[in-house]
Structures are given as C-alpha cells and as structure tokens.
N, C-alpha and C positions, 0 to 999 in steps of 0.2 A: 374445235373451231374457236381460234380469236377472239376477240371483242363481242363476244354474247354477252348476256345478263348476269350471266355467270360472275365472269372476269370482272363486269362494273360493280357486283356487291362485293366482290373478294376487293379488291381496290379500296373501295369505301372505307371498310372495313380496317385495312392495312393505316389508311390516312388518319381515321378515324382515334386508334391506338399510339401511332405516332404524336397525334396532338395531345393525347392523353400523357406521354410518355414525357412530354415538353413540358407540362403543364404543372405535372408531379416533380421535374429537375426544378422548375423554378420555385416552387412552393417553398418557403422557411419552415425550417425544421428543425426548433429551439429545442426539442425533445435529444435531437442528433447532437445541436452544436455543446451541451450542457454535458453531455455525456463524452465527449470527446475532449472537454475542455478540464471533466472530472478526473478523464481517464489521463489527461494530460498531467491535470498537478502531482496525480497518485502518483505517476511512472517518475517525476522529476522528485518527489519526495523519497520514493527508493533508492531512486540516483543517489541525492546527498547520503542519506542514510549510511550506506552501499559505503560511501566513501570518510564518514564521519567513523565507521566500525573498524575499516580497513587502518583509520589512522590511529585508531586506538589500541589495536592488537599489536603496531608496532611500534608505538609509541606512551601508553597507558601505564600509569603505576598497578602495578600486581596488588591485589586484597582481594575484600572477600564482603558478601552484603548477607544478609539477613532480612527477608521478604515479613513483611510486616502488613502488608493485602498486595490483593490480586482483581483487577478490575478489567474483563473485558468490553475492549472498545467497540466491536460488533463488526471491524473492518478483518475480514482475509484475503490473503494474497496467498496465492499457488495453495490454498486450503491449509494454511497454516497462520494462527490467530496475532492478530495486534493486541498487545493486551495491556495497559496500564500496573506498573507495578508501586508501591510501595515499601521503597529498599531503605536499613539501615549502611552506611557504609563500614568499613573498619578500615584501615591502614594503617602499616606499622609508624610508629612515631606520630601520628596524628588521634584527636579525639573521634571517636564515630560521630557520623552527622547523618543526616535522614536529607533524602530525595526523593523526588516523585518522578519516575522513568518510564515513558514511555518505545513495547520493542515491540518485533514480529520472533516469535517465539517455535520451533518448531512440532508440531501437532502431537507429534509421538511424545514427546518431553513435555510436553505440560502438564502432566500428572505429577511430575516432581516440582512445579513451582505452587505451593503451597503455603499459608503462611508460617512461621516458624522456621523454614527450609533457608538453611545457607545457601550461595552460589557463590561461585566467582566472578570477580568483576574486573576490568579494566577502568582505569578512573585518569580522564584527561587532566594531566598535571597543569594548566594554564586555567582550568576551568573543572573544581570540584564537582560541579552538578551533573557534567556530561559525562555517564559513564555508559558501558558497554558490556550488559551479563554474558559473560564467556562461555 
C-alpha cells in the first residue's frame, strides 16, 4: 500500500542522503586538488623528459660517463626509480667534465649503476650538461 509510514521514512531517508551527497560535492577538497595538481606537474615533467631523451638519441654526441654516486630521489614511476646520478663525462676530442644528472632508470638495471661503473651516454651538443644515460 502507497503512502504509509513506510514510504515517508524511506523518502526521508532518500532526501536526507541526497543533501548529504550535495553537501560533500561542495566541500573543498585541497587534499584532491594538491594531489591532482602534483600528479599534474609529475605527468608534464615526463612529457618534457620523454621528449628532451627522444632528442638526444637522435641527435646527442655518442661517449661514455663514469658514475661517480648514485642518489636516490625517493620519486617512482611505473616502479621504476628516479635516481640522481653523479657522472664523469668523456667524449672524444673534448676533456672530461663532471655533471649532476638527474633520470628514471629501469628497476631491473639498477644493479649495474654503481659507482665506479661506465655507461653510455648521449650528450646534447648545444648544451654539455644535458645528457641522456643510454
């Protein structure tokens, strides 16, 4: 049967949760927006990243570095670490010079970036500093 007592607390009840439901859309929620805006620089520093590597594989002087430390940053992405390195560089016809590089390194392979340990590097010819462990 319709409109019993029933039906008016089940209503109540419905109203009741809808204002709740309002109440909570409107609330600020700096927790969300910090987090979004975090996940926001992360994703566009990838981006650049993503595209400063890309132009160095095809455009980079070929040599070779010499890890001199190894500092992780505490930041991963897809479980593979950012890690601060301190690289000696080499290239032919130039003197070696020392950089502070920051990369995201793949998890399996971090056992080989040790200090002592050579790697390859890509080294952007307009700009010494920016290089790219291959």
């Amino acid at each position: 049967m319709e409109g019993g007592p029933t039906d008016h607390a089940a209503m109540g009840f419905l109203k009741d949760m809808r204002a709740f439901k309002e109440l909570a859309d409107a609330a600020p929620r700096p927790g969300l927006r910090a987090t979004l805006r975090d996940g926001l620089a992360t994703a566009g520093q990838v981006t650049a990243d993503a595209h400063r590597a890309q132009h160095l594989v095809h455009n980079g002087l070929v040599g070779s570095a010499t890890i001199t430390s190894i500092r992780d940053t505490g930041t991963t992405i897809n479980e593979h670490p950012l890690v601060e390195l301190g690289l000696q560089i080499s290239l032919d016809g130039r003197a070696p010079y020392a950089v502070s590089h920051t990369q995201l390194i793949n998890r399996l392979a971090v056992g080989g970036f040790t200090p002592g340990a050579t790697v390859p590097v890509r080294v952007d010819p307009a700009d010494p500093t920016s290089v790219l462990v291959a």
